[in-house]
SETI-46392 format. One line per field, with one value per residue (C-alpha): x, y, z; residue in three letters. Coordinates in pm, 1 decimal. Last residue first. Layout:
X: [X  ...]
Y: [Y  ...]
Z: [Z  ...]
residu: [Ala  ...]
This chain:
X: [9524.5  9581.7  9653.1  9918.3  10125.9  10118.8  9958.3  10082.0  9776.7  9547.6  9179.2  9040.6  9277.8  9159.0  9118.3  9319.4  9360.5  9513.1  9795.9  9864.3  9951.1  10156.9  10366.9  10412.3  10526.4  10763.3  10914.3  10890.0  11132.0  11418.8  11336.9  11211.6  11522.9  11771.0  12038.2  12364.0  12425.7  12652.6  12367.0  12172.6  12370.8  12400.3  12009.4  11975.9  12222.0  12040.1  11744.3  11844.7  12017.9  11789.8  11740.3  11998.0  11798.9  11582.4  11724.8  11776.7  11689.9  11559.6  11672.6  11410.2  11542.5  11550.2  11243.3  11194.3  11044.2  10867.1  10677.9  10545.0  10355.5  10605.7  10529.1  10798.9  10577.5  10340.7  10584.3  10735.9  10355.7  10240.2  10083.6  9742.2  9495.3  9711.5  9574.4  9731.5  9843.7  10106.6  10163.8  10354.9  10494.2  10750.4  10910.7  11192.0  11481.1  11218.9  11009.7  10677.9  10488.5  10217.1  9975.1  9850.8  9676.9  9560.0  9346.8  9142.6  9108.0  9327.4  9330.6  9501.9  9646.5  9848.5  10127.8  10338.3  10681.0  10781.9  11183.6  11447.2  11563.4  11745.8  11577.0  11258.4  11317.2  11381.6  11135.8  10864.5  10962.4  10904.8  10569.3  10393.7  10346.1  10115.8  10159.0  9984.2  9799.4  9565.2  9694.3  9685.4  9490.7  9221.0  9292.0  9101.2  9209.8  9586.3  9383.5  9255.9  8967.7  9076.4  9392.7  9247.4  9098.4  9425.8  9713.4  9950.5  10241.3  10261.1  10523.8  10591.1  10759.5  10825.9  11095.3  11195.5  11484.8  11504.0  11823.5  11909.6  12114.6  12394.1  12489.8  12752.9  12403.0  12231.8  12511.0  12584.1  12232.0  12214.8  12495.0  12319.8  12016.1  12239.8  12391.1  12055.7  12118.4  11884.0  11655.8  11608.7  11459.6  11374.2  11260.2  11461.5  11359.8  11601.7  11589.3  11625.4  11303.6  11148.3  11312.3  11174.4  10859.8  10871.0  10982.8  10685.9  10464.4  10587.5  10593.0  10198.3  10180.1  10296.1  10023.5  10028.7  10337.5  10680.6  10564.9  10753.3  10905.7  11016.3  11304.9  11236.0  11511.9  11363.6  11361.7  11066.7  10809.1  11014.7  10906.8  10527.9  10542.8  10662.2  10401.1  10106.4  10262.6  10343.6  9981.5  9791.4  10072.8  10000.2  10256.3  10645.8  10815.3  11117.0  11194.6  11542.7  11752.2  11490.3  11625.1  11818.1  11972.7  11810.1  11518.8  11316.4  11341.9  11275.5  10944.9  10838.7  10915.3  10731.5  10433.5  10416.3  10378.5  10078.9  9942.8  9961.8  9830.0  9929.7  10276.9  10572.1  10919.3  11195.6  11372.5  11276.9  11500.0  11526.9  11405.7  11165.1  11038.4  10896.4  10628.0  10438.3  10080.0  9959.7  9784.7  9741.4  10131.9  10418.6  10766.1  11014.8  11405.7  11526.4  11883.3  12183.7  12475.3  12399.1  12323.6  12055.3  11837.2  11876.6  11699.2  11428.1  11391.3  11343.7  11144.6  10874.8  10780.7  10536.1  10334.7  10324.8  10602.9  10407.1  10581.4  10925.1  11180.4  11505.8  11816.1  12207.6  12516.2  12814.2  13063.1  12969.0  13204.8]
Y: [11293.4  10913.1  10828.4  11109.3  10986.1  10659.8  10325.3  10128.1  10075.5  9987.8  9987.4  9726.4  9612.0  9664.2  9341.7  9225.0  9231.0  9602.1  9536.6  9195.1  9276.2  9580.1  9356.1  9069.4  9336.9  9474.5  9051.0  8967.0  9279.2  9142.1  8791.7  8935.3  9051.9  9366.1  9456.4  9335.5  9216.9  9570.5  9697.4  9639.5  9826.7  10120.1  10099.0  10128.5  10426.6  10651.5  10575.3  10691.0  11007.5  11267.2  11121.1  11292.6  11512.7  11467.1  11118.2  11256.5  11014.6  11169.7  10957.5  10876.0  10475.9  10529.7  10832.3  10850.1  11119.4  11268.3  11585.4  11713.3  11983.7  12216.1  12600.0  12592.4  12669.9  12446.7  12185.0  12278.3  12321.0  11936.4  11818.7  11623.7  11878.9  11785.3  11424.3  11186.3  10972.6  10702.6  10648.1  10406.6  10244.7  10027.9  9763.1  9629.0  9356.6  9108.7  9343.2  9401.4  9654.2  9874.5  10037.7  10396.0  10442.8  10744.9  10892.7  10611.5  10464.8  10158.3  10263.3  10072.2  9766.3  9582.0  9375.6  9076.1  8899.8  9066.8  8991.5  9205.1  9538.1  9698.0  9570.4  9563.7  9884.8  9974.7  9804.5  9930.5  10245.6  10209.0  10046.2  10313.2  10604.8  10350.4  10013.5  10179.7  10413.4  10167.4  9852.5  10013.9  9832.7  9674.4  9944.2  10237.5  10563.8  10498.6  10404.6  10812.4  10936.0  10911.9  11083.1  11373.4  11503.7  11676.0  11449.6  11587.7  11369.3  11258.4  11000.6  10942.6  10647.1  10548.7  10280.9  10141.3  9904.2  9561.0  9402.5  9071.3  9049.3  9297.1  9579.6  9624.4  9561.8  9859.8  10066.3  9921.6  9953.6  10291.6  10415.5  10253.8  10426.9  10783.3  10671.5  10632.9  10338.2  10091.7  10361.3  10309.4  9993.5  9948.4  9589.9  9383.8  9052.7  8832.0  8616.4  8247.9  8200.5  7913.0  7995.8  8403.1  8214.2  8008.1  8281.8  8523.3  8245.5  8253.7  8631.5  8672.4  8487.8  8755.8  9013.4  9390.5  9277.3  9468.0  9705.9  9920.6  10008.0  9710.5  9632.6  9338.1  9173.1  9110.5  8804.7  8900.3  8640.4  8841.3  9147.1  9062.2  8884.7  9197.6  9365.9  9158.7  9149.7  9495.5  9573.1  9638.3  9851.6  10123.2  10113.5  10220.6  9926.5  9917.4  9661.6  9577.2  9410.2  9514.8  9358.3  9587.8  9279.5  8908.4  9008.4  8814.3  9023.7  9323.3  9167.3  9049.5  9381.7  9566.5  9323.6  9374.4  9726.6  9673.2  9465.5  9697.8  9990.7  10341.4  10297.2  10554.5  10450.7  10641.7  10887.0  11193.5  11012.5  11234.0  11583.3  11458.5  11176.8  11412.9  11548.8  11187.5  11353.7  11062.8  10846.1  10454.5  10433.9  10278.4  10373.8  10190.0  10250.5  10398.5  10415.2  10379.8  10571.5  10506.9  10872.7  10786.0  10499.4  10632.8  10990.6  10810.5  10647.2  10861.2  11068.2  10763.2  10837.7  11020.5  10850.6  10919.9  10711.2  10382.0  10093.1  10178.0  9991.4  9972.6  9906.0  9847.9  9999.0  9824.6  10041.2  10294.2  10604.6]
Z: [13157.0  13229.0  12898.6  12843.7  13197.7  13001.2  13238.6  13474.3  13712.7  13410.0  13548.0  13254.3  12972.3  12633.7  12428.3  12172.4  11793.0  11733.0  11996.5  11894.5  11545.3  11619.9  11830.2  11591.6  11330.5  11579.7  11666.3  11268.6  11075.5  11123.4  11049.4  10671.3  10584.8  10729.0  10437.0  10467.7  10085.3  10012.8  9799.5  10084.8  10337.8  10090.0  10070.8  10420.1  10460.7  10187.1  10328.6  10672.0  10527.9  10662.2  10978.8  11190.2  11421.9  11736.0  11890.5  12260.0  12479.3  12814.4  13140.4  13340.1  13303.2  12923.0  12790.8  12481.3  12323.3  12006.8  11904.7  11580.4  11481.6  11587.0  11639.5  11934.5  12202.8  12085.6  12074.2  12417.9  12495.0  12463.1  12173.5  12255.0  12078.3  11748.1  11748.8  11535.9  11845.7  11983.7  12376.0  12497.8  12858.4  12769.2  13026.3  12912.2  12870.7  12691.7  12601.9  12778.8  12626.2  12858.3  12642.5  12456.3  12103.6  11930.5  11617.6  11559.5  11906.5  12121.5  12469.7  12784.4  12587.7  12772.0  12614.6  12638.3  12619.6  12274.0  12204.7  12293.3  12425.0  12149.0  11842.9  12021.9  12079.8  11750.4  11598.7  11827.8  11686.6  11370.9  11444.1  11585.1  11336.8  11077.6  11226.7  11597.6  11413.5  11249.1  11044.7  10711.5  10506.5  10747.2  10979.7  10731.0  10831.2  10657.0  10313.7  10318.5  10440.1  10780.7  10713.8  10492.8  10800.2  10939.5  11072.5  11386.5  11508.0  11830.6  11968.0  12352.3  12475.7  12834.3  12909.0  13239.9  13200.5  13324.8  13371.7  13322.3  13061.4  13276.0  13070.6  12765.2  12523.7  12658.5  12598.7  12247.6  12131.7  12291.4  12080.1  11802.2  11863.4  11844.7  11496.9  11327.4  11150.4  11274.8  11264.1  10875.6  10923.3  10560.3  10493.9  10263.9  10025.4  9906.6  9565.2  9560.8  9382.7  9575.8  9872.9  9863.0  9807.1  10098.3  10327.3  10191.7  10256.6  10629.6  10641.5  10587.4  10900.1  11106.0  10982.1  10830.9  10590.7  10523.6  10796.3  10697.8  10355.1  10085.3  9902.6  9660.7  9491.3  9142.2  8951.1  8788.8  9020.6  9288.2  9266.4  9210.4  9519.4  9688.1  9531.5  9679.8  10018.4  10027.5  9934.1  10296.8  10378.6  10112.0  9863.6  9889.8  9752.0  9551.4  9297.4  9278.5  8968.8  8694.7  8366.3  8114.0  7926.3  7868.8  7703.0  7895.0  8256.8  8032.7  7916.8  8273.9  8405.3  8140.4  8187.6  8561.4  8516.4  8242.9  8486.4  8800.7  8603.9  8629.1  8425.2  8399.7  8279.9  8381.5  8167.8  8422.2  8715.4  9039.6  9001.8  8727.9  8920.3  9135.0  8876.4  9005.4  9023.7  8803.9  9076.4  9044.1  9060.6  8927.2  8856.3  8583.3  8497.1  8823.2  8830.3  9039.1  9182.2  9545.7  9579.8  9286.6  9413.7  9788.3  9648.0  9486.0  9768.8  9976.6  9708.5  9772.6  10112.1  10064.3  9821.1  9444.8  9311.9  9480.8  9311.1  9259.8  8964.9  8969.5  8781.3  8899.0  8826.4  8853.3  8716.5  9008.1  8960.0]
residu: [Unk  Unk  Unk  Unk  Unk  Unk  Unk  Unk  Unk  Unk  Unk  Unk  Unk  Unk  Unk  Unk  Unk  Unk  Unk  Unk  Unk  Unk  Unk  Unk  Unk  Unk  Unk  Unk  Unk  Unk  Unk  Unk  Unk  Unk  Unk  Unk  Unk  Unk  Unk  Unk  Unk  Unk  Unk  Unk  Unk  Unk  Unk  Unk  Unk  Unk  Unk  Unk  Unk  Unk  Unk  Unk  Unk  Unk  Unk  Unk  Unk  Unk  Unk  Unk  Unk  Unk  Unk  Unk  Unk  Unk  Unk  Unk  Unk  Unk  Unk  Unk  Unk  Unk  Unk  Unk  Unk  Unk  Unk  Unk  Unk  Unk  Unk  Unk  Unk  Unk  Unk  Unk  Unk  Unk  Unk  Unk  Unk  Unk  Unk  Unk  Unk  Unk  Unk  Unk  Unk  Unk  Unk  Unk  Unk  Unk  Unk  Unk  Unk  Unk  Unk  Unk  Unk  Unk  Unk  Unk  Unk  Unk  Unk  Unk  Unk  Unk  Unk  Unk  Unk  Unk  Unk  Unk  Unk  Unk  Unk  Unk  Unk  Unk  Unk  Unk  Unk  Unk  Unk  Unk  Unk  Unk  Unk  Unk  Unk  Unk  Unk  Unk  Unk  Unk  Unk  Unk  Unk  Unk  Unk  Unk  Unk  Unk  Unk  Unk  Unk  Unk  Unk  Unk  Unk  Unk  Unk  Unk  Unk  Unk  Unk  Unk  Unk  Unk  Unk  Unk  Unk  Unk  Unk  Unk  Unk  Unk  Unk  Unk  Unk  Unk  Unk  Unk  Unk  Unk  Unk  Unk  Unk  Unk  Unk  Unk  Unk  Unk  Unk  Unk  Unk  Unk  Unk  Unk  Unk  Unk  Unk  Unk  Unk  Unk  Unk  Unk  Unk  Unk  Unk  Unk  Unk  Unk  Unk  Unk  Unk  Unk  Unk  Unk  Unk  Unk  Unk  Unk  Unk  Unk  Unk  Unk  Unk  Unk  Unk  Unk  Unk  Unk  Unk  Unk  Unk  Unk  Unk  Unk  Unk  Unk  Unk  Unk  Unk  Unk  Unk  Unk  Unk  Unk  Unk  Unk  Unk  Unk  Unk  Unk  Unk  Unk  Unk  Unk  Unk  Unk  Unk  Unk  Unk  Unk  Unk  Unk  Unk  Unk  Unk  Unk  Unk  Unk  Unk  Unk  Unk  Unk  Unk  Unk  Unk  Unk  Unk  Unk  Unk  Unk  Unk  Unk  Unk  Unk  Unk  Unk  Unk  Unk  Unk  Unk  Unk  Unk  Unk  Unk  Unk  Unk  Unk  Unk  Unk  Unk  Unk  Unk  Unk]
């Protein structure tokens, strides 16, 4: 039994991703004490934690936590973040002006300068602020990791990554389809895994960007220890015929030196994992997170690259 339970509050109970948490909150023997969202379809909560708090407005919200933060007992120990990107910023601050660790989804912030005045404050108020990296602990990556890491520095591996993952017309309506909020497809399906190769091949050298649309992205990213040719898209038309073939609407590969990577299964626990490692003060901060939210801001700020000769084998069809 956990004797040292601690409280949380979510902002963003609506969203997708939120039951993740939900779920991390309570197989980590915790609770969650406050939610918050703008929409009221939150039924969830009642599978998870039906005596929470429920608030629709930010201020109101921020006035619970303020008031249980004064009272001296039942104060909000981790705030959990699961709003649309273009808010982390805004609710992590919120966090930690209640003396709140915040623990926030990817990307923690849509640009890299947005982390410096998240470094101050998280200085100022001496409390930490985590980013989910939930691949970090996918036990297949970090049997790459280790490979990768046993080799000579100064190698450089050929990468190509393939990630599709079909949205209907909702997405374009929605925050995601605006890149202002959510930093286009390439923070939206992209960004976890340039994380994890960045994690595992270093720090961003360069990029060329070969197509950067709506629905789909493709470029050549130069990692330290890598070469990664990438292609990201929302586009169902573009999934190949093993996921056709397999009624998938979904399909994902990495490819390490022509060698297939198999990561398919074994993500079902990721959230679960992270918060254990943050409960346990080894959580991944805001450095963690800089060198993939560096690369998802170059990619949507500069300038397509003109008769690509290393380009995805999806770009060129």
């Amino acid at each position: 039994m956990n004797t040292n339970v601690k409280n949380f509050a979510l902002i963003g109970a609506a969203g997708y991703i939120a039951p993740r948490h939900m779920k991390a909150i309570r197989e980590t023997g915790n609770l969650l004490i406050a939610a918050l969202d703008p929409m009221d379809s939150v039924g969830i909560i009642d599978s998870f934690f039906p005596n929470a708090d429920f608030f629709i407005e930010p201020e109101r919200f921020d006035r619970h936590m303020d008031k249980l933060r004064r009272s001296g007992s039942n104060k909000v120990d981790y705030v959990s973040i699961c709003s649309p990107n273009y808010l982390h910023d805004a609710h992590i601050r919120m966090a930690l002006r209640n003396d709140a660790d915040a623990i926030c989804e990817k990307p923690l912030v849509l640009n890299p300068w947005n982390l410096d005045g998240l470094l101050e404050i998280e200085k100022e108020t001496g409390k930490k602020i985590y980013n989910i990296l939930q691949l970090r602990h996918h036990s297949s990556i970090i049997d790459l990791k280790k490979k990768i890491d046993n080799l000579p520095k100064d190698i450089i591996h050929d990468i190509d990554l393939t990630y599709i993952t079909s949205r209907g017309k909702w997405y374009h309506y929605s925050w995601k389809g605006e890149i202002s909020k959510s930093g286009g497809v390439v923070t939206n399906i992209g960004i976890h895994f340039f994380d994890m190769l960045g994690w595992i091949f270093g720090d961003l050298i360069s990029n060329s960007l070969h197509q950067l649309k709506p629905d789909k992205a493709s470029g050549l990213l130069q990692l330290k220890n890598a070469n990664v040719r990438w292609h990201l898209s929302i586009d169902k038309n573009e999934l190949p015929m093993v996921a056709i073939d397999n009624n998938q609407t979904t399909y994902r590969s990495i490819t390490v030196d022509g060698e297939e990577f198999e990561f398919s299964g074994g993500f079902t626990d990721l959230h679960t994992e992270s918060y254990k490692n943050i409960l346990d003060g080894n959580g991944f901060g805001m450095e963690d997170a800089r060198n993939s939210i560096e690369i998802a801001h170059l990619i949507r700020n500069q300038k397509l690259t003109t008769n690509p000769t290393e380009s995805h084998p999806f770009f060129k069809k």
